[in-house]
N, C-alpha and C positions, 0 to 999 in steps of 0.2 A: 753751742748750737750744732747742733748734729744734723747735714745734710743726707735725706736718705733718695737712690734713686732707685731703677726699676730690677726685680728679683729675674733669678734666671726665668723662675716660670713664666713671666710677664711676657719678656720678652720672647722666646719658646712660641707663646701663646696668638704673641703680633707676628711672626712669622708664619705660622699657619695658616693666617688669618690672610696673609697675602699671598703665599703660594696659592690658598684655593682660588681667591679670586683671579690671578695671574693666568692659572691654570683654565678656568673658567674662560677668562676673556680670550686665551688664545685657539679653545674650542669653538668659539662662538668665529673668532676671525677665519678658521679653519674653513668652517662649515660653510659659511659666506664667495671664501675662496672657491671651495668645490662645488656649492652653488651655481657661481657666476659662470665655470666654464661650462657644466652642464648647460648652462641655458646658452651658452656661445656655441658648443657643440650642437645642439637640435634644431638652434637661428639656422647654421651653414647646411643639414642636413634639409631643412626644410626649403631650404634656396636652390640645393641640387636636386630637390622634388619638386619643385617647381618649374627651374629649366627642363625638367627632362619632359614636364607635360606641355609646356612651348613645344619643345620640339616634334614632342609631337602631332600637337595641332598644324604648329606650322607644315607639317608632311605633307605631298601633293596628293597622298591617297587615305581612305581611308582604313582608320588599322585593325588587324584581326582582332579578334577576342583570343585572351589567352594569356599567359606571362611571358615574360622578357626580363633581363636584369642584363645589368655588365654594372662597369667600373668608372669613375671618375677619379683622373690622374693631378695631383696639385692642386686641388680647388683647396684654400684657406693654407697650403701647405699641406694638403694632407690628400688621404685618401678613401673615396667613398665608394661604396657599393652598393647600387639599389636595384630596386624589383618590383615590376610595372606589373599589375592588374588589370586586362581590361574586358571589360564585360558586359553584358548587351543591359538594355535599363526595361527592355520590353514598351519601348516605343519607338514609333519608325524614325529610323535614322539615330536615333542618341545611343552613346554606349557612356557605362561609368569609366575612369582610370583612375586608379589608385595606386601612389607612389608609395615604398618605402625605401628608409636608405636609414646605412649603418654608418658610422665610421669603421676603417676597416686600421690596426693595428700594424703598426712597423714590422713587414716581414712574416705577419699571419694572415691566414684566411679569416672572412666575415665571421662573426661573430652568426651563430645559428638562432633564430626567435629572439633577437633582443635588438629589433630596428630603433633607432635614436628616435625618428621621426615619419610621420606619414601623413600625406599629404592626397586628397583628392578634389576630381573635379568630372565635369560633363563636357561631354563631345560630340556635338552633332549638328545638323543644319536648323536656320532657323523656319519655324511655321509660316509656309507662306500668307501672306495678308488676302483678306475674302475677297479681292476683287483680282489677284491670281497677280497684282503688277508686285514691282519693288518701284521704291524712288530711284530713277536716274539723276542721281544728283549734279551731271552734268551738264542738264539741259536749262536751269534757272527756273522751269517750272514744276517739276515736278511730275512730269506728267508717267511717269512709271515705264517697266521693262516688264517682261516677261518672268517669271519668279523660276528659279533653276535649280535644280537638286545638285549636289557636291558632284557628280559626272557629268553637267551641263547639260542634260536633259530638262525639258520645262515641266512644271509641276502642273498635277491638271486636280491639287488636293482644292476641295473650298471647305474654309474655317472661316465661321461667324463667331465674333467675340459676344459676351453679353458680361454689363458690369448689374451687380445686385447692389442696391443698396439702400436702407432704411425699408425692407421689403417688398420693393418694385426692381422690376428689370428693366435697364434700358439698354437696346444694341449699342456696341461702341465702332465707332468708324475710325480711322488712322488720319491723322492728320499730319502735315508737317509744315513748317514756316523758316521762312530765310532763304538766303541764298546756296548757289554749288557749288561745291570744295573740290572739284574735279576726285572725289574718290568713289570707286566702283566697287 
């Protein structure tokens, strides 16, 4: 009885057969890898897009139109550089800003047109309500303040709301309920 087992070709054959897939599987794990930091690197760049448009909201003034950029030092480890957009929306008071941010390379300058991430948002006061008050929420009833523009001047704008719907319009009036949270 003559045992016979596998020919050189055979096995040649199961070896290919596992290099490619081997090979296969460690492009796919690669690809995943390079994935996941892309999407870690544009998280962190769009969180430094973020802060920067806090900050500027939080500003006590309102800010020009025009660009700005600089640098953030150690955010993630690392280092980013972004460049603020801001520009008027052609309504009173609002302007757009639009962040972008790069990561910026160990010991290189920005990287030119290839922002990781960009982030925008609106900047402006809100419409005063048609009857010219805000809620003093301090008073427990409601009974309103004088409606202010961002340099503390009183607005003298009147806005009437109107909601449409199922093809009638009905005015809408502002309401509010509960108690004061002492915020102004």
């Amino acid at each position: 009885m003559r045992t016979r087992g596998f020919t050189l070709i055979e096995v040649l054959v199961a070896l290919t057969i596992v290099v490619i897939g081997i090979g296969a599987l460690l492009s796919t794990l690669s690809s995943a890898a390079d994935t996941t930091a892309y999407l870690r690197d544009k998280t962190f760049a769009e969180w430094v897009g973020f802060n920067q448009i806090a900050a500027t909201r939080l500003a006590l003034q309102t800010p020009a139109d025009g660009t700005t950029t600089g640098d953030v030092e150690n955010f993630a480890g690392r280092k980013w550089h972004w460049q603020q957009d801001i520009s008027d929306l052609q309504l009173p008071g609002m302007r757009r800003i639009d962040v972008k941010v790069v990561l910026v390379p160990d010991g290189k300058d920005p990287p030119k047109d290839s922002w990781t991430a960009t982030v925008s948002s609106i900047l402006g006061a809100a419409i005063a309500p048609p009857n010219g008050l805000l809620p003093d929420w301090d008073d427990g009833n409601f009974s309103g303040r004088p409606a202010v523009t961002a340099n503390g001047t009183p607005t003298t704008s009147s806005v009437t709301g109107a909601v449409t719907t199922g093809g009638t319009t009905s005015a809408t009036t502002p309401s509010t309920t509960g108690t004061g949270t002492g915020l102004q």
